[in-house]
ZAZA-551973 format. One record per residue (C-alpha): residue in one letter; z, x negated, y. Coordinates in steps of 0.25 Angstrom, whole numbers, plus 5000, padded with zeros to 4 digits. Each point is the difference from the previous one (the first is absolute). Last residue first. Layout:
% ZAZA-551973
aZXY
...
This chain:
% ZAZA-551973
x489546994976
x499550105010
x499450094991
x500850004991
x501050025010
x499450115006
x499950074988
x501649974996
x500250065013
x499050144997
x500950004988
x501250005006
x499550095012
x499650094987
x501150004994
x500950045014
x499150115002
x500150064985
x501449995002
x500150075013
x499250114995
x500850004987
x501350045008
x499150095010
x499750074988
x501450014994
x500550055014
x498850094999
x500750064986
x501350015005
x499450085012
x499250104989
x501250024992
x501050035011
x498950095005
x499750064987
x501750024999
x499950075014
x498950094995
x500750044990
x501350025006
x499250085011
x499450094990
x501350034993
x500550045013
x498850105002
x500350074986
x501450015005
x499650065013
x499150104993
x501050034992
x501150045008
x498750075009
x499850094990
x501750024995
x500150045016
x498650095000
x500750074988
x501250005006
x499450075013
x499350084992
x501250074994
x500750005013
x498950075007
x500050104988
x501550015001
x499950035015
x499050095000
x500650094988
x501249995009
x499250055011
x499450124992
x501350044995
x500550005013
x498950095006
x500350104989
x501350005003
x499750035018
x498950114993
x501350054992
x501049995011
x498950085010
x499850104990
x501550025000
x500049995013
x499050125003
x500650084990
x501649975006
x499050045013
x499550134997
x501350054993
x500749965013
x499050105006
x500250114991
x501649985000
x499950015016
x499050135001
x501050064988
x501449955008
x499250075012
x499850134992
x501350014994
x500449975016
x499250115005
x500450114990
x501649965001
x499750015014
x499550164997
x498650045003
x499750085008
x498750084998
């Protein structure tokens, strides 16, 4: 059977439509998996930013809490080293009253 070129070319332009049918379905499969890949990497991102400003607001008080500390400490320290000064103060006292007294002893003694 002979088949006419109007014949053959209906049935390529058929063969060719199938085919192109085939692929606009294959890339519209391939866009929506590329979309719902997208969506998942957004949902990433902003649950990675999320926890990142959680972590940052964390760590914000943790430093703050930390700061405070150190304050505090440095205050006790100031206290602590006026405190030995005032020591030391009374040490040197106490040392020069009783050389005066172990002199006045001696000269009593002496005398």
């Amino acid at each position: 059977m002979a088949q006419t070129q109007e014949e053959k070319l209906a049935a390529a332009l058929r063969v060719e439509l199938h085919n192109t049918s085939c692929q606009v379905q294959s890339l519209q499969a391939e866009t929506e998996s590329l979309r719902a890949l997208k969506r998942g990497l957004e949902n990433t991102l902003h649950d990675a930013k999320h926890w990142h400003d959680i972590e940052l607001q964390n760590l914000g008080t943790v430093v703050s809490r930390l700061e405070a500390e150190l304050r505090e400490m440095r205050a006790e320290a100031e206290q602590q080293q006026q405190a030995r000064e005032h020591l030391l103060a009374h040490k040197g006292q106490l040392q020069r009253d009783v050389a005066s007294y172990h002199a006045l002893l001696d000269r009593e003694e002496s005398g």
